[in-house]
N, C-alpha and C positions, 0 to 999 in steps of 0.2 A: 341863616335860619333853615334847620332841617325840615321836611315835610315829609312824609310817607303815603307814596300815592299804590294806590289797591286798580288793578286793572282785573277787570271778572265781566260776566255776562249779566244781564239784569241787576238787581239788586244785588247780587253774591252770596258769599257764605254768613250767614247768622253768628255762626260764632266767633268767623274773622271780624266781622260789621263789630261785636259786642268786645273786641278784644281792643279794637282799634280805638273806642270811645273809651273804653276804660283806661287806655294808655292816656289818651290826651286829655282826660279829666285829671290823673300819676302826675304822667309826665310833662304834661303839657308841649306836647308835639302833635303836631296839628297832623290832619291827613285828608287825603281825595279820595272820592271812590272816579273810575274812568267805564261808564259801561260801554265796552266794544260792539255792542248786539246791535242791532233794529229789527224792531218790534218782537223785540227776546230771539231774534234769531242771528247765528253765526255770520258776522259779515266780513268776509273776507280781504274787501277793499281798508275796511280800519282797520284790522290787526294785521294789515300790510304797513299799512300807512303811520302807524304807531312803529312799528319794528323799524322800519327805517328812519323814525324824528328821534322817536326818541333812547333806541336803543343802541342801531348802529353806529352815531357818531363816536359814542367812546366804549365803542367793544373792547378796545386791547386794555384797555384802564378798567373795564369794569372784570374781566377775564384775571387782571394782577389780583384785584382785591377780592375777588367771589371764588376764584378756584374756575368758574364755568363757561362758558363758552355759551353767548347769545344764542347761537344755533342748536339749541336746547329746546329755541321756541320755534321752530321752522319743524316742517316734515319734509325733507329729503328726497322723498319719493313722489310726493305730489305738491309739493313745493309751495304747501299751505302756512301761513302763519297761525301760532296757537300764543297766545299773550295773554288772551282772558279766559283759558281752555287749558287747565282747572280753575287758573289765577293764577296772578304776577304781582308780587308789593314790590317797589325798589324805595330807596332813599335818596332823596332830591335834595342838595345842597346848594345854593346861589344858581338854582336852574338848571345843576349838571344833577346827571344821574350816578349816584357814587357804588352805590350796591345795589343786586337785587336779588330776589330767589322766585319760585315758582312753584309749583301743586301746592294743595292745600294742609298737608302735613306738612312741609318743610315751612310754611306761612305761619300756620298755626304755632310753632316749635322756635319757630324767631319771635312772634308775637307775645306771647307768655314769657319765653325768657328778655324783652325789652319789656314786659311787663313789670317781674319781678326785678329786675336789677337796675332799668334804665342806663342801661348799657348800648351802643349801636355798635355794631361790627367793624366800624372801617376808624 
């Protein structure tokens, strides 16, 4: 069973929120929203703690099938995690994370197009 889980700050984007219900009303693929915040604010401990459960275990599997490289969501230089900072949707199959993307234009542009075609990428 696929599932599509949304990692964003508070509530998130309106029109991701709106794209996601309209998929699973389509397609009937279900989805989670993950908010990483407390009290709407950046917390650094869970978008640690999230990059490591549930991203790092299959970086090299998610790196074949996305093109990208998890440390897309890391800063480098001050060695923060960013997962809900614009936003992060992946696709959850049997509890593995198989694909995912991030900002909220590359979300939105997977969303519409799994919208119209009910297509998943992997």
């Amino acid at each position: 069973m696929d599932i599509l889980r949304y990692y964003c700050q508070g509530s998130g984007d309106k029109e991701i929120l709106n794209l996601l219900r309209q998929i699973k009303d389509k397609q009937q693929l279900s989805y989670e929203i993950n908010d990483l915040s407390t009290n709407g604010r950046y917390d650094p401990q869970k978008e640690k703690a999230v990059y490591q459960k549930d991203f790092k275990p299959g970086a090299k599997a998610l790196k074949r099938t996305t093109g990208k490289s998890i440390t897309a969501l890391r800063s480098a230089k001050h060695g923060n995690y960013y997962v809900s900072m614009p936003g992060t949707i992946a696709l959850i199959d049997k509890g593995q994370m198989t694909w995912w993307t991030h900002t909220e234009k590359d979300i939105k542009e997977f969303l519409q197009n799994l919208f119209l075609t009910g297509k998943i990428p992997v």
